[in-house]
N, C-alpha and C positions, 0 to 999 in steps of 0.2 A: 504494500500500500504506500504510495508516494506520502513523503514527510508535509505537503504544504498542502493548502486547500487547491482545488482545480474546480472550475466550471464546464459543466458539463454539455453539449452540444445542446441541449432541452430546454437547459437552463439559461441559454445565454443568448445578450440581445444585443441590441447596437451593431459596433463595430463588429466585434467579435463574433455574433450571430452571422454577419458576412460574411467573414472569414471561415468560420467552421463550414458556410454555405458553399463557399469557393473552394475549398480543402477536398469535402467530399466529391465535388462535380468531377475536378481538377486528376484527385489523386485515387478516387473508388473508393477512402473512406477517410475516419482521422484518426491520428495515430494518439497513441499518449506522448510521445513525445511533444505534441503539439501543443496536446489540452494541458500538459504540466504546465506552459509557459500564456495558459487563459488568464491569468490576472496581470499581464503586460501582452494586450493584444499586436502593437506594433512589432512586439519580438519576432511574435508567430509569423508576420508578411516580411520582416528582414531576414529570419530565418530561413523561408522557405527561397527567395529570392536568391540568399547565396548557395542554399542546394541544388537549386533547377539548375543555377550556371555552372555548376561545379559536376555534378551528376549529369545531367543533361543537355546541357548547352555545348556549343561546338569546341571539340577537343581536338587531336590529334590521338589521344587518347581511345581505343574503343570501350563503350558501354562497360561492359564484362570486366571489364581491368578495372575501372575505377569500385564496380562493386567488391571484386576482390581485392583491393588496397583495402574500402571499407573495414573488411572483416580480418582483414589482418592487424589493422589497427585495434579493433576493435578485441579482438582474440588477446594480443599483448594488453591490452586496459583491462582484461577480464570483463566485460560489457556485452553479457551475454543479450541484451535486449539487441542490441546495433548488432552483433555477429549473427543472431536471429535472421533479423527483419535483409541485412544483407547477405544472407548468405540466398534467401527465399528469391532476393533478386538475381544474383549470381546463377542460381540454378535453372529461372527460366533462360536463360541463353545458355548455359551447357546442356537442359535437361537430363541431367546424371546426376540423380538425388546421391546416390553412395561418393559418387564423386563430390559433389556438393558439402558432404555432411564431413568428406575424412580433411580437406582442404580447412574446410570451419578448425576442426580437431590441430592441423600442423600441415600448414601449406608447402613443404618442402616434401611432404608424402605424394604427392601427388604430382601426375607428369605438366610441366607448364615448360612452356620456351624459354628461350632463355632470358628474354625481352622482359616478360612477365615473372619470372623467377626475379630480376633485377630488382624490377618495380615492386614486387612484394620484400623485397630483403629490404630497400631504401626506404618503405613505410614501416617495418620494423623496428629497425636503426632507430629512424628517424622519431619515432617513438619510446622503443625502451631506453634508450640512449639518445635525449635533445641533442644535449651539451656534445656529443661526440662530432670530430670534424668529418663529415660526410663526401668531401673530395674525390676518394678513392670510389664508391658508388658511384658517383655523377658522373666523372670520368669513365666506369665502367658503361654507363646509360651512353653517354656520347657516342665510345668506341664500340658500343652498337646500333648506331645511325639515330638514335632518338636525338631529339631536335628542343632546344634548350626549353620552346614554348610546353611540347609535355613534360618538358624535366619540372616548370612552373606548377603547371595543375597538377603534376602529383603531390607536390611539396602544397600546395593550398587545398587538395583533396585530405593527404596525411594531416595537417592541419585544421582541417574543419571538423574532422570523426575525432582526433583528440577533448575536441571542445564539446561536441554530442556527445561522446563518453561520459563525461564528466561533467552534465545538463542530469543524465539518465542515474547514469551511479551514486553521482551527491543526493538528488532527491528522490533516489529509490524509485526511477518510474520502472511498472511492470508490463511483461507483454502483455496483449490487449486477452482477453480471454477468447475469441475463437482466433488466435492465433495472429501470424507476419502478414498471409495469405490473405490475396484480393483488393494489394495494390495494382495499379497501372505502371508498368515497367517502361514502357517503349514512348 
């Protein structure tokens, strides 16, 4: 049970009631991470803003990668709600639930290129270890053709699930009770 009051889509009017309106159309339903953040509605439209462009806006990046950095991050925080809800995304585009689930578990178990073995080690890193100089990764991403603008988005993707971690983990939001399933991915 989350530590702070939340408003509940039923319950809520104004702005917010817009928002939850727009959430549902937008995303297929609302998350609690959202409704944790109903008593600063402005949060919820800045929030969501920097995920569409980080998740969904045009990358160099494909889709599938940035859900897998998600849950890698997210796996190092122990935040099991965000390793959840992205792993649920990660698996509509491999569709290989076992695959999906052992990845969640320790993404070096699993076959990934080398591309995306990179990008999962530098959101890693780049997590269990801030403070460490990241150089030797970057350079590794370069000298294989990745191109400085995805070397940005992953480094602001790794950086935004840090901060969602740690929205979810400080005030105990839970997954939703029928589950991650029955987002809009694409």
């Amino acid at each position: 049970m989350p530590l702070i009051d939340i408003i509940q889509p039923e319950e809520a009017e104004g702005e917010l009631k817009e928002i939850y309106d727009s959430l549902q159309k937008s995303r297929g339903k609302i998350a609690e991470v959202h409704k944790i953040q109903s008593l600063n509605p402005r949060s919820i439209v800045n929030h969501m803003d920097l995920y569409m462009t980080l998740l969904y806006g045009k990358s160099p990046l494909k889709r599938v990668l940035r859900e897998m950095m998600a849950v890698v991050v997210s796996r190092a925080n122990e935040c099991q709600y965000c390793q959840i809800h992205h792993m649920e995304a990660m698996d509509h585009y491999w569709k290989d639930r076992d695959r999906s689930l052992a990845f969640m578990q320790d993404y070096k178990s699993v076959e990934l290129s080398e591309v995306e073995k990179a990008y999962c080690t530098y959101a890693h890193q780049l997590t269990a270890t801030p403070g460490k100089d990241t150089s030797a990764i970057i350079q590794q991403l370069k000298n294989l053709g990745e191109s400085d603008r995805a070397i940005l988005d992953a480094t602001m993707i790794t950086g935004y699930f840090n901060f969602v971690n740690r929205i979810v983990s400080g005030l105990q939001v839970e997954l939703e009770t029928e589950g991650a399933g029955g987002y809009k991915f694409e």
